[in-house]
SENU-820609 format. One line per field, with one value per residue (C-alpha): z, y, x; residue in three letters. Coordinates in nm, 2 decimals. Each point is the difference from the previous one (the first is absolute). Example, Ala and Ser with C-alpha at 12.3 -4.5 7.8 and 13.67 -1.06 7.14 Angstrom:
BEGIN
zz: (0.78	-0.07) $
yy: (-0.45	0.34) $
xx: (1.23	0.14) $
code: (ALA	SER) $
This chain:
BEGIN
zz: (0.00	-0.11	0.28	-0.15	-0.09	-0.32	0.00	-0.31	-0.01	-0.43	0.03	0.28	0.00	0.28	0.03	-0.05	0.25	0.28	-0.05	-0.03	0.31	0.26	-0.10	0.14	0.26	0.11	-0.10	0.20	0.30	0.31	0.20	-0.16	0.14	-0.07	-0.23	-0.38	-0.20	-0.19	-0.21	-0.20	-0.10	-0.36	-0.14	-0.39	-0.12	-0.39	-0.10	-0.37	0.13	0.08	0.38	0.25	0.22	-0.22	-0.25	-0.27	0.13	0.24	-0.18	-0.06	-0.39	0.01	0.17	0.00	0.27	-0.02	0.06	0.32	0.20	0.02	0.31	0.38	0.11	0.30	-0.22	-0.18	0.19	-0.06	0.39	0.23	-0.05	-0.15	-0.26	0.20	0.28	-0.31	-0.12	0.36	0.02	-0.34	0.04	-0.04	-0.29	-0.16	0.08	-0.13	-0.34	-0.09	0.09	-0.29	0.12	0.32	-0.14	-0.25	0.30	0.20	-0.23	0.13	0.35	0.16	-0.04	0.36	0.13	-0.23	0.21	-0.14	0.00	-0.01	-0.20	-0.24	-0.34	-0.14	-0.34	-0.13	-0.06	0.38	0.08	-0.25	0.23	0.30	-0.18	-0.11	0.32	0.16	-0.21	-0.01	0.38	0.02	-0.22	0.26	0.25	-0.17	-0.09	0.38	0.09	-0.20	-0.28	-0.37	-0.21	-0.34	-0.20	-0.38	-0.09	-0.40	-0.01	-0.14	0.10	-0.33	0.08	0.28	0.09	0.28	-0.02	0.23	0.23	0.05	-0.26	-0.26	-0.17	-0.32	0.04	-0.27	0.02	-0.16	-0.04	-0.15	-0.11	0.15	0.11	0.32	0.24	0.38	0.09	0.40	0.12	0.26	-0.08	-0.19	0.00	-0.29	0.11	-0.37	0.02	-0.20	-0.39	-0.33	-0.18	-0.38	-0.19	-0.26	-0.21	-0.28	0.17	0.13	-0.24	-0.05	0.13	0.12	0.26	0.34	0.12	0.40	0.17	0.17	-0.05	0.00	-0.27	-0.21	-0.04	-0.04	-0.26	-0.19	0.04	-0.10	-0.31	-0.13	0.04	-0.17	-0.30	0.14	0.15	-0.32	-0.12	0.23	0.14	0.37	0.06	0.19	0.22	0.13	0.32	-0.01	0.39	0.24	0.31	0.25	-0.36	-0.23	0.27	0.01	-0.40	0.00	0.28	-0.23	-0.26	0.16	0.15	-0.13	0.10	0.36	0.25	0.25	0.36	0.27	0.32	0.21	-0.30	-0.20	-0.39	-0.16	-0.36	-0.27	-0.27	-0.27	-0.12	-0.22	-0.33	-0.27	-0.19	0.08	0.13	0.30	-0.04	0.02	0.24	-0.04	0.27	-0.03	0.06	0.00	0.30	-0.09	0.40	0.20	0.30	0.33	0.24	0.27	0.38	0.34	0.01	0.06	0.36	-0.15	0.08	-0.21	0.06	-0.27	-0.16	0.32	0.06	0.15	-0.35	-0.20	0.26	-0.10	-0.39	0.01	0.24	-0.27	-0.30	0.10	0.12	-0.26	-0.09	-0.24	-0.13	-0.04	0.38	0.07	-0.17	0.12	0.33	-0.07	-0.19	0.32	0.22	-0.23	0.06	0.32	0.03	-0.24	0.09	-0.30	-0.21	-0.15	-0.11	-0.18	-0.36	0.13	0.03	-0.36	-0.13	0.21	-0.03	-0.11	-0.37	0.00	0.10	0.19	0.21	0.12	0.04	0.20	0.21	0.08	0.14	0.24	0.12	0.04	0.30	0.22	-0.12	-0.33	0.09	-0.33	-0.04	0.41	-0.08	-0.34	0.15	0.31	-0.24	-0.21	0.34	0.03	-0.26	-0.09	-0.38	0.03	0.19	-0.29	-0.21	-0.39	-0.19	0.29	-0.07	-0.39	0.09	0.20	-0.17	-0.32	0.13	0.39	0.09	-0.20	0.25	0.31	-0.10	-0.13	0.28	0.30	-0.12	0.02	-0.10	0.25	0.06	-0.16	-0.34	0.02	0.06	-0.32	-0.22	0.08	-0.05	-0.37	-0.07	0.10	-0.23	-0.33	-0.01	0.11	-0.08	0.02	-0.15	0.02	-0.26	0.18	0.00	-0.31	-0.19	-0.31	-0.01	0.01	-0.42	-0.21	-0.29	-0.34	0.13	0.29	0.30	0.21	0.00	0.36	0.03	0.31	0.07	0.03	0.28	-0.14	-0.05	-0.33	-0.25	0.01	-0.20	0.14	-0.18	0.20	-0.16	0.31	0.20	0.34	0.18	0.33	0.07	0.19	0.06	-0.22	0.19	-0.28	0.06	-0.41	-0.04	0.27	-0.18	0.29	-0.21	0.33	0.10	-0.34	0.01	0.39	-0.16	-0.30	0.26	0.21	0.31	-0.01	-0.10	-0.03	0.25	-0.12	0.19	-0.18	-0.36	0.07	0.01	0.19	-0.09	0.21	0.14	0.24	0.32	0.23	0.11	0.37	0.10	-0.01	-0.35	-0.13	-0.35	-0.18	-0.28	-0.26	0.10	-0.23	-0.05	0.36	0.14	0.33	0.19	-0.09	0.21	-0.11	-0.10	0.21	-0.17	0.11	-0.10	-0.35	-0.14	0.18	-0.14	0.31	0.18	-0.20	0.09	0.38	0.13	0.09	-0.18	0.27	0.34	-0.21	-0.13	0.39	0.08	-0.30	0.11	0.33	-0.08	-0.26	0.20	0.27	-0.23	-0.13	0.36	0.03	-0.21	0.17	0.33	-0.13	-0.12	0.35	0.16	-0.22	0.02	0.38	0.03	-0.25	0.15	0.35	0.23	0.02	-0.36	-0.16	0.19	-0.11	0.04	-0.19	-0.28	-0.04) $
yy: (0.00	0.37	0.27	0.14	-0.10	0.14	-0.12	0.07	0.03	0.01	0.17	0.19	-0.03	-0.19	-0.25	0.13	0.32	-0.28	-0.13	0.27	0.11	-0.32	-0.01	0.36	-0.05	-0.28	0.15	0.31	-0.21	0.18	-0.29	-0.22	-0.11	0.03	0.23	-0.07	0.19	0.18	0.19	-0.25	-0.04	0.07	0.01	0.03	0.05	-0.01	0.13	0.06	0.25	0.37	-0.05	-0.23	-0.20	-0.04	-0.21	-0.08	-0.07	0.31	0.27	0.29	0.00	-0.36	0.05	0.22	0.13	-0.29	-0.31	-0.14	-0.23	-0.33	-0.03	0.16	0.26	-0.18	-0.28	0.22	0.08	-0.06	-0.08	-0.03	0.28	0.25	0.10	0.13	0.13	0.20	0.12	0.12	0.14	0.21	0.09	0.34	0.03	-0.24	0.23	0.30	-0.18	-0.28	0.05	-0.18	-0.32	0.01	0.11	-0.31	-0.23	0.24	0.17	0.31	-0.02	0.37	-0.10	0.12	-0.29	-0.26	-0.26	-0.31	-0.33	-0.33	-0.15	0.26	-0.06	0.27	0.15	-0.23	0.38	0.06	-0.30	0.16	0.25	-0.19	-0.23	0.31	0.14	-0.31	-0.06	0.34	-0.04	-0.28	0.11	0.29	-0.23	-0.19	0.28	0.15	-0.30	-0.04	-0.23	0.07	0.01	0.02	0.05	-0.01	0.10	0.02	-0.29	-0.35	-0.29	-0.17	-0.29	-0.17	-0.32	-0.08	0.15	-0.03	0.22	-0.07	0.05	0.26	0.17	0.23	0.25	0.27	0.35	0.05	0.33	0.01	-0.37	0.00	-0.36	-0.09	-0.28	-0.01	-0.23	-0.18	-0.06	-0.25	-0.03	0.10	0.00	-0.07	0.22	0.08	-0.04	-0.11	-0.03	0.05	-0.33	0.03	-0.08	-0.31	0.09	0.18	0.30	0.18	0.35	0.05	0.39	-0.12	-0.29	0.19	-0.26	0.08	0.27	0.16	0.25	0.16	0.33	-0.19	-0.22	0.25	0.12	-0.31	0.00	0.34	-0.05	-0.32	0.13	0.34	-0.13	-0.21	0.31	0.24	-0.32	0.10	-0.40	-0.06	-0.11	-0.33	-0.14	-0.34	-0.07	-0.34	-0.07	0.04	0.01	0.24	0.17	-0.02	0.22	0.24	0.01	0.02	0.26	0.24	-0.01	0.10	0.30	0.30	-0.06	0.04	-0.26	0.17	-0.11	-0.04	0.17	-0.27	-0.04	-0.29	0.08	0.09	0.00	0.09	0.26	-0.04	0.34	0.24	0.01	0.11	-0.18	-0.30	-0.34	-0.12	-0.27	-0.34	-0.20	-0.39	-0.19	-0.34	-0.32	-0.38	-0.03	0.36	0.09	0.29	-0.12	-0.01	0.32	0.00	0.04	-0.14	-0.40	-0.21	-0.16	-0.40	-0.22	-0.28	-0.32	-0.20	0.16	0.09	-0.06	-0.35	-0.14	0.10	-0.14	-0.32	0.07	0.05	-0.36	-0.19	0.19	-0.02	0.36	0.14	0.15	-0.15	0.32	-0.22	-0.06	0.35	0.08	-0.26	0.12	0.35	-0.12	-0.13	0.29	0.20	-0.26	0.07	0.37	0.00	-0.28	-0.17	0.33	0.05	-0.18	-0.03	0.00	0.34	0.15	-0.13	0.11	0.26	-0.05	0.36	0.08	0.34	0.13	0.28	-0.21	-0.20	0.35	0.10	-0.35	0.11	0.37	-0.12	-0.28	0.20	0.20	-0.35	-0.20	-0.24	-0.36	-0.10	0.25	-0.07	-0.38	0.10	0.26	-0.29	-0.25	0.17	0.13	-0.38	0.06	-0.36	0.10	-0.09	-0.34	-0.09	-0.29	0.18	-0.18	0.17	0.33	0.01	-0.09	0.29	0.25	-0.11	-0.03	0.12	0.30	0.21	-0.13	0.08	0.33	0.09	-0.07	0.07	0.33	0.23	0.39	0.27	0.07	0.36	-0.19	-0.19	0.31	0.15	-0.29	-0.07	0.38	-0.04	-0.30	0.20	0.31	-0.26	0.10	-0.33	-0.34	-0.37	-0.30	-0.36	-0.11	-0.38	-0.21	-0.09	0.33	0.07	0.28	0.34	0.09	0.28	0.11	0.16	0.34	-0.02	-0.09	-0.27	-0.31	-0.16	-0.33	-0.08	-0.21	0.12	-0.07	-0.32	-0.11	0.02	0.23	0.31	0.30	0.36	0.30	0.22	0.29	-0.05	-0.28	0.10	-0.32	-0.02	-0.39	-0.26	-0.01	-0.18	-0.17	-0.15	0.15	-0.06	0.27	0.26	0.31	0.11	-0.01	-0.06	-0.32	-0.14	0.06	-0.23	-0.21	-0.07	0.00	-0.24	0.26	-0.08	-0.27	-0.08	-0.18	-0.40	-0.29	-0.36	0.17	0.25	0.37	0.20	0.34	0.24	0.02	-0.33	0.07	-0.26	-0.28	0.02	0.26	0.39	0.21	-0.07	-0.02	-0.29	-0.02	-0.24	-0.19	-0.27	-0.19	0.08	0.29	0.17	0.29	0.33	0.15	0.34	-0.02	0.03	0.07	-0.01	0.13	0.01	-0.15	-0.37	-0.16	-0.15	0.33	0.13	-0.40	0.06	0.32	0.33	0.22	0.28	-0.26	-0.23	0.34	-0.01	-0.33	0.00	0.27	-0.05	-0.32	0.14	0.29	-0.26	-0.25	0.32	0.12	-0.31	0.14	0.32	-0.15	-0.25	0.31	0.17	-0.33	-0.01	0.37	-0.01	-0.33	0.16	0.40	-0.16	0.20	0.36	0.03	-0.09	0.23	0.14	0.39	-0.10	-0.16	0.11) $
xx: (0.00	0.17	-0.04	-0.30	-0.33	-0.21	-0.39	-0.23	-0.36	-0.09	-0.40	-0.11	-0.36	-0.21	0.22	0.39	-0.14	-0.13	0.36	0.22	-0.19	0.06	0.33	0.06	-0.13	0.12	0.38	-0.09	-0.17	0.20	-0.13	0.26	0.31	0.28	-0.10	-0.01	0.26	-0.23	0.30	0.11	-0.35	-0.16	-0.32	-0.06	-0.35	-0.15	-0.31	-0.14	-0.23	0.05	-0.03	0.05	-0.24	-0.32	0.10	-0.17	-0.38	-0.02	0.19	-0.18	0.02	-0.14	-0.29	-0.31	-0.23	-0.25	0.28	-0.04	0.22	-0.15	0.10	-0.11	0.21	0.11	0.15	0.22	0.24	0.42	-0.02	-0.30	-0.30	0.25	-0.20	-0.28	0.24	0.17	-0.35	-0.02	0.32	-0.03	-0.36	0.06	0.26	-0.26	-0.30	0.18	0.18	-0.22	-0.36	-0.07	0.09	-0.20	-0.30	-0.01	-0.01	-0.18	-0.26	-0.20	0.25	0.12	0.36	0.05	-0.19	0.18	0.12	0.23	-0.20	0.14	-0.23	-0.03	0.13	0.21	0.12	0.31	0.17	-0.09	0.20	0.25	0.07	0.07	0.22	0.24	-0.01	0.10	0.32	0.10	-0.05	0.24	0.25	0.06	0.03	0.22	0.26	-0.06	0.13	0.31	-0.14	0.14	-0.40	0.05	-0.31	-0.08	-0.32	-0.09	0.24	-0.02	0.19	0.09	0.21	0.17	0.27	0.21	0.41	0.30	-0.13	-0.36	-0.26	-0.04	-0.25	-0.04	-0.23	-0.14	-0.10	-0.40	0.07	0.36	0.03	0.33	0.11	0.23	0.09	-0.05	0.25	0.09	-0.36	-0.04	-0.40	-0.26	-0.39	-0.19	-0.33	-0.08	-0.41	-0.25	0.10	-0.18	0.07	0.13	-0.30	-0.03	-0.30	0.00	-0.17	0.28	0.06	-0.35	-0.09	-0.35	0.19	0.09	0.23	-0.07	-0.23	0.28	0.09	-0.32	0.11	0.09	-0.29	-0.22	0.19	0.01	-0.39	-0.07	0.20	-0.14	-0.33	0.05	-0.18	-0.27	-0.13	0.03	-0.25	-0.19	0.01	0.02	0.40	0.03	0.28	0.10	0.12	0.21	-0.05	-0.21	0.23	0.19	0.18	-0.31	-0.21	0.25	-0.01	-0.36	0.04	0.26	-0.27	-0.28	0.24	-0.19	-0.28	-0.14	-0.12	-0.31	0.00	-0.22	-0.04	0.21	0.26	-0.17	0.08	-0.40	0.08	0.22	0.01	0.21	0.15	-0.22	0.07	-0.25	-0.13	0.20	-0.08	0.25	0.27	-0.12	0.23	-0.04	0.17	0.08	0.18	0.00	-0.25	-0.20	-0.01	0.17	0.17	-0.18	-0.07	0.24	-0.17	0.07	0.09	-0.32	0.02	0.11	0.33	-0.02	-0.07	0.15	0.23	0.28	0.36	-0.05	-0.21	0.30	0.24	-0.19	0.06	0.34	0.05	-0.25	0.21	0.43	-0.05	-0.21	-0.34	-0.22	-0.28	-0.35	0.07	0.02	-0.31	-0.19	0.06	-0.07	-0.31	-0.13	0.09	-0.19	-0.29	0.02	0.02	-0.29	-0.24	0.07	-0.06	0.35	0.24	0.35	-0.18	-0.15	0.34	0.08	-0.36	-0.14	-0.40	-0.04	-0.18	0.21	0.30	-0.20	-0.23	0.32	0.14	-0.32	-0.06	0.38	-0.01	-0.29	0.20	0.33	-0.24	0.01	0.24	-0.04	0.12	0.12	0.24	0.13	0.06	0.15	0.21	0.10	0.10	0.18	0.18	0.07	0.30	-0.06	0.08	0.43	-0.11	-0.14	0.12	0.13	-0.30	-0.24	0.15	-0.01	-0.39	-0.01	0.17	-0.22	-0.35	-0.06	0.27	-0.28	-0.23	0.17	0.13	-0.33	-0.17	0.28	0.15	-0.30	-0.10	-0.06	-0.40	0.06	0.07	-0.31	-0.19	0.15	-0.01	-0.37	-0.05	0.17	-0.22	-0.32	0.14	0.03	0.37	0.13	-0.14	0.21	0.02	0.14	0.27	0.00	0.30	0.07	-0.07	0.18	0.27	-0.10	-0.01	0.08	-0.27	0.07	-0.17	0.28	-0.26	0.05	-0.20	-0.06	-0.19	-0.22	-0.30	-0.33	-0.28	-0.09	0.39	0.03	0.33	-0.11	0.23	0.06	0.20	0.22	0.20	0.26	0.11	0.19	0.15	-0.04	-0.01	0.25	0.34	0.20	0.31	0.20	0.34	0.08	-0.27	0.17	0.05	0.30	0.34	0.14	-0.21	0.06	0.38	0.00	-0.15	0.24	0.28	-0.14	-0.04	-0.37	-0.18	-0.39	-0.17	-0.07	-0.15	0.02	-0.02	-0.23	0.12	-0.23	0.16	0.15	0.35	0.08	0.09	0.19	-0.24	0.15	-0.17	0.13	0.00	0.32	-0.04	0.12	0.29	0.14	0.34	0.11	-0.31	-0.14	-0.13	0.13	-0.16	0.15	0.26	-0.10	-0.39	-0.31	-0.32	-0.41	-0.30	-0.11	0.29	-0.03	-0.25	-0.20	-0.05	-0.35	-0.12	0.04	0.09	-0.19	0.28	-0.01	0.07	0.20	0.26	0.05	0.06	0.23	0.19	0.01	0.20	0.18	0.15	0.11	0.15	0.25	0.02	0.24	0.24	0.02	0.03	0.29	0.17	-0.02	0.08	0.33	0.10	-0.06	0.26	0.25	-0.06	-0.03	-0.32	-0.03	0.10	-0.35	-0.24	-0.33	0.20	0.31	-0.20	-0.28) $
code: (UNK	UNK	UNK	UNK	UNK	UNK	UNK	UNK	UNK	UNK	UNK	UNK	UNK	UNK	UNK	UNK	UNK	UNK	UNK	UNK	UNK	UNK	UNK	UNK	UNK	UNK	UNK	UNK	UNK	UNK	UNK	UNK	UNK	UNK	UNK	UNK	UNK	UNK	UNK	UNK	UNK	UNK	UNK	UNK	UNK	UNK	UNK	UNK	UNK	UNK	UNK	UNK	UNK	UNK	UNK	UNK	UNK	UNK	UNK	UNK	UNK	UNK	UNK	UNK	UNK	UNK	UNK	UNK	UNK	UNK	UNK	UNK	UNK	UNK	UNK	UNK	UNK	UNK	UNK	UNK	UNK	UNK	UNK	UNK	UNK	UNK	UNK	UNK	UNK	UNK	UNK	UNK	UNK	UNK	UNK	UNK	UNK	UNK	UNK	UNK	UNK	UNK	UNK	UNK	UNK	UNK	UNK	UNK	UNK	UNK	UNK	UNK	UNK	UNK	UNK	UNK	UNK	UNK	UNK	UNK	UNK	UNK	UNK	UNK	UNK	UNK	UNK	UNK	UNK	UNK	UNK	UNK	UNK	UNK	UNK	UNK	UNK	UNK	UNK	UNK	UNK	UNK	UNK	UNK	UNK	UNK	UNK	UNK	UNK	UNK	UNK	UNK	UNK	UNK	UNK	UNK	UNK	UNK	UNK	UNK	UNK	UNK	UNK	UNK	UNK	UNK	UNK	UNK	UNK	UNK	UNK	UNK	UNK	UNK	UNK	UNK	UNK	UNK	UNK	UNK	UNK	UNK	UNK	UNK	UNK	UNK	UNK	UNK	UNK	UNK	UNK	UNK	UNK	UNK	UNK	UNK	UNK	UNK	UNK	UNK	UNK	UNK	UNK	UNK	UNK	UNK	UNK	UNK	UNK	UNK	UNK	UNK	UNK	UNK	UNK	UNK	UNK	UNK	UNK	UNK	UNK	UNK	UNK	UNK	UNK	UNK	UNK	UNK	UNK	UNK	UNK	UNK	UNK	UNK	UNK	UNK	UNK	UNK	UNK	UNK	UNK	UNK	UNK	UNK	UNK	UNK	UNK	UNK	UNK	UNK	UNK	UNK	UNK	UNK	UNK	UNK	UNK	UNK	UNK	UNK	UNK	UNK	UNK	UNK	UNK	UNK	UNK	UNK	UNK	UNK	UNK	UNK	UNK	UNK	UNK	UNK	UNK	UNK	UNK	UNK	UNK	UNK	UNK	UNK	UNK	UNK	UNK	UNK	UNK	UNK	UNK	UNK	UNK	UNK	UNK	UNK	UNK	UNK	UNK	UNK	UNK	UNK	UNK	UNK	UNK	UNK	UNK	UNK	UNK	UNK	UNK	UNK	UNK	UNK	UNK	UNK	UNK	UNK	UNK	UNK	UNK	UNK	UNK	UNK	UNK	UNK	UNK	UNK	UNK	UNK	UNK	UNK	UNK	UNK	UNK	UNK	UNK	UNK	UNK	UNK	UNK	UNK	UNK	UNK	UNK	UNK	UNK	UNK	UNK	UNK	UNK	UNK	UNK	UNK	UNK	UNK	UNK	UNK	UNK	UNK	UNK	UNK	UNK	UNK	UNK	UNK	UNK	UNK	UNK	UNK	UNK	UNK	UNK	UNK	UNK	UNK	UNK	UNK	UNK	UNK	UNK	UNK	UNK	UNK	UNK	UNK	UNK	UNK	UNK	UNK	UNK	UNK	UNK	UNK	UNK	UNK	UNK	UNK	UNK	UNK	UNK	UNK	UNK	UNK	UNK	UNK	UNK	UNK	UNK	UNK	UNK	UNK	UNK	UNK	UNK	UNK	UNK	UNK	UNK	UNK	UNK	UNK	UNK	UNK	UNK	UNK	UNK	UNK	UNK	UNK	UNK	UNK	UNK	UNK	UNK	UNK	UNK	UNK	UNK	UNK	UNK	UNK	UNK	UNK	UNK	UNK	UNK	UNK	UNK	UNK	UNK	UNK	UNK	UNK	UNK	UNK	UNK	UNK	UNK	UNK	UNK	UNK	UNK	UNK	UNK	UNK	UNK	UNK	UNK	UNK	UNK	UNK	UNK	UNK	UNK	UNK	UNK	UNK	UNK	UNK	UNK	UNK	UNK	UNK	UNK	UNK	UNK	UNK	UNK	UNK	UNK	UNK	UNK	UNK	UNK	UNK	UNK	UNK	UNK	UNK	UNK	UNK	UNK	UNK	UNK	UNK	UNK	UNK	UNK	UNK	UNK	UNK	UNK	UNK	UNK	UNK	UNK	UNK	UNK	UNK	UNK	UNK	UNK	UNK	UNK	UNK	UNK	UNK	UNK	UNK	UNK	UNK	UNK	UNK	UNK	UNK	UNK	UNK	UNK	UNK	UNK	UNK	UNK	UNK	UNK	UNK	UNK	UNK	UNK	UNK	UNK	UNK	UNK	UNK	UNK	UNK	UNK	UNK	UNK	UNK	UNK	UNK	UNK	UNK	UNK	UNK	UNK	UNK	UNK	UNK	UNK	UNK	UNK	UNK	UNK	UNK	UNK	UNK	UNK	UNK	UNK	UNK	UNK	UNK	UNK	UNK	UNK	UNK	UNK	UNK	UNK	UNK) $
């Protein structure tokens, strides 16, 4: 080990931020002793974006007024309730510079009164905020305390491999397009988020395909362009929605931006009027997707422990199966727990086919449920909370990832009630209508007039055609790493640095991670694989985390452990400069 230390977090969103910020504090802990010799300590941070902390999915040009988190505020912090008690803490700043923000949540509120809730569920760009603070917060603290923090921000990381002295990565300006090489770090997080998968139809180039709904400009510019001549026709435009989850409501939600949502006296949304133009019919907004339904309306958990499906019934599993899980007997025991919750009412098929003739009656049954607690969604959210997906055996988990993960995420990762309220608003205006494009759909088509042709099936099940003169994509998450547009993850990957996950032939996706626990990622060695010496990655990036982690709790656990497992190098390094150095030499006022 050299007499310094250089950490690297590469994305400093949600997850690189909850990091970046253990790790300080754990360096800067005065508690310790002997005291950790913070000095020879630096931290190296990457970010494409302008700014730290928000990342991608929170950053302010990403996001509009109307995009909620989908989580409670009190769920959401990088450490306890720290969201809220920042919320608290800022209250005024927040009052006097982003009004805006509270009002959303808080509609018709004196601002004076506003009071932080827990289980309220606030703008992502609100969230934003806190995140920037927060790492600009602990990069103080980090210098105050003798730490060397090194941050890039309009920065890429293009390409990385181990060297002499640690590992080394290339890194390119966005702005200039200058290229240069970090060299000498000890470790480095691979925190880069969610990715936009290359795309393998023949769709891709077309002006009327908006590839994702973020970032919200730039969507609507794509729209309003496309539709430019529909409207001199004097025809009604019409746009398609591919997805009808978290991302598709916040398309939908950019849309229907001009106009104005009408509230209630006790801050219920009323109705919505789309914005006046003469003469001129409003967008038409189709939603859909291969089930056709919205996901459920989150509310308080409905009082229920299951029965059937618990810890000790897979315990038996695993003993019946050399230590794995086999899927038909997971369902057949959430089936009956269901049964049981219900009196016999609901079942597993009802989770695959919701008994709902519409999208909006589902959406309605939903929002009334979300008041008291809907027991479908609490035993969908509890087994999923199992994480009983990476006990599976490889032939179970190509079965999931094919035909039930739609299932579980559809019906365990719900919307706030506020998006309810406004999609069933939209519905009633006749701006928004769905459909179901089924399972076995054909690909989304391009006509000779340059509108898109979307298959789905009618009420009575049968093809039915709709014409769209844009299509915005705002469906699943594709995991293949072949497809991942980073120039970094692909180059790791030719080097053997990274390597996909695999399980008796079948390659899940994602980057694998060492099976012993921990989140060292794995790397080619001859014709094994080793865990890294240098990489750690979570979140998006690993391919089991959407299958059985609440992102917001699981950053925390993640970085809690990851903070500790580099902690041991620092403390080595104090350990070895106190034996050389002798005591007295390494204090916390001579080093830090």
């Amino acid at each position: 080990m050299r007499g310094n230390l250089t950490y690297c977090v590469i994305g400093t969103g949600f997850a690189g931020t909850c990091a970046l910020w253990h790790l300080v504090q754990r360096l800067t802990d005065a508690r310790r002793r002997p005291p950790l010799f913070r000095s020879a300590v630096t931290i190296v941070t990457v970010e494409r974006g302008p700014v730290n902390g928000p990342g991608y999915p929170y950053a302010k040009d990403n996001v509009q007024l109307a995009h909620r988190c989908n989580n409670e505020a009190s769920t959401m912090g990088i450490h306890g309730n720290d969201f809220v008690d920042w919320l608290t803490e800022s209250k005024p700043w927040l009052i006097r510079d982003h009004p805006e923000l509270i009002r959303e949540t808080h509609p018709g509120i004196e601002l004076n009164e506003w009071q932080p809730s827990d289980g309220e569920f606030y703008p992502r760009a609100l969230f934003g905020l806190y995140l920037e603070k927060r790492f600009q917060e602990t990069v103080e603290r980090a210098r105050a305390h003798g730490i060397d923090a090194q941050q890039y921000v309009r920065h890429e990381a293009v390409d990385g491999y181990a060297t002499e002295r640690g590992f080394a990565l290339a890194l390119r300006s966005l702005d200039t397009g200058n290229e240069f090489t970090v060299d000498g770090i000890d470790r480095v997080l691979l925190s880069t988020g969610h990715w936009q998968s290359r795309a393998t139809d023949a769709l891709p180039g077309d002006s009327g395909l908006v590839a994702s709904p973020y970032p919200p400009d730039a969507v609507k510019a794509a729209v309003a362009a496309r539709i430019r001549s529909r409207r001199a026709r004097d025809e009604r435009p019409r746009v398609f929605v591919q997805g009808m989850g978290p991302s598709g409501i916040d398309a939908i939600m950019t849309l229907c931006g001009d106009g104005e949502f009408t509230y209630t006296d006790d801050g219920h949304i009323a109705s919505y009027r789309p914005a006046a133009r003469t003469g001129e019919e409003p967008l038409h907004i189709v939603a859909g997707s291969r089930c056709g339904f919205f996901s459920p309306v989150r509310g308080p958990l409905a009082r229920y422990e299951p029965h059937h499906l618990t810890e000790e019934r897979l315990a038996d599993i695993r003993r019946e199966h050399r230590g794995q899980l086999k899927i038909e007997r997971i369902l057949d025991l959430l089936d009956k727990d269901l049964r049981r919750a219900t009196d016999g009412a609901v079942g597993w098929d009802d989770i695959k086919n919701p008994p709902y003739p519409s999208a909006k009656e589902k959406l309605a049954s939903d929002l009334q449920d979300s008041y008291t607690g809907n027991l479908v969604y609490t035993l969908a959210l509890r087994a999923r909370r199992l994480r009983f997906y990476h006990q599976l055996a490889p032939r179970d988990k190509a079965t999931y990832d094919r035909l039930l993960d739609t299932h579980f995420i559809r019906t365990a990762v719900p919307m706030p009630a506020a998006n309810a309220e406004k999609l069933l608003a939209l519905m009633d205006a006749g701006v928004l209508t769905t459909v179901r494009q089924g399972y076995d759909a054909p690909r989304i088509a391009v006509e000779e007039d340059g509108r898109f042709r979307i298959a789905y099936l009618s009420d009575e099940g049968g093809q039915s055609v709709l014409r769209a003169d844009c299509v915005i994509r705002a469906g699943g998450h594709d995991f293949r790493m072949e497809n991942h547009p980073s120039p970094l993850i692909q180059n790791l990957l030719r080097r053997g640095e990274i390597v996909p996950h695999e399980e008796g032939g079948y390659v899940t996706g994602g980057i694998a991670l060492d099976a012993r626990g921990g989140y060292r990622v794995m790397k080619r060695a001859g014709d094994a694989t080793v865990p890294s010496p240098h990489l750690t990655s979570y979140g998006a990036p690993v391919r089991f985390w959407q299958h059985q982690h609440n992102f917001a709790a699981a950053f925390v656990e993640a970085a809690e452990s990851v903070a500790e497992d580099w902690l041991d190098d620092v403390a080595a390094l104090t350990a070895r400069s106190l034996t050389v150095d002798g005591p007295g030499l390494v204090t916390s006022e001579t080093r830090s």
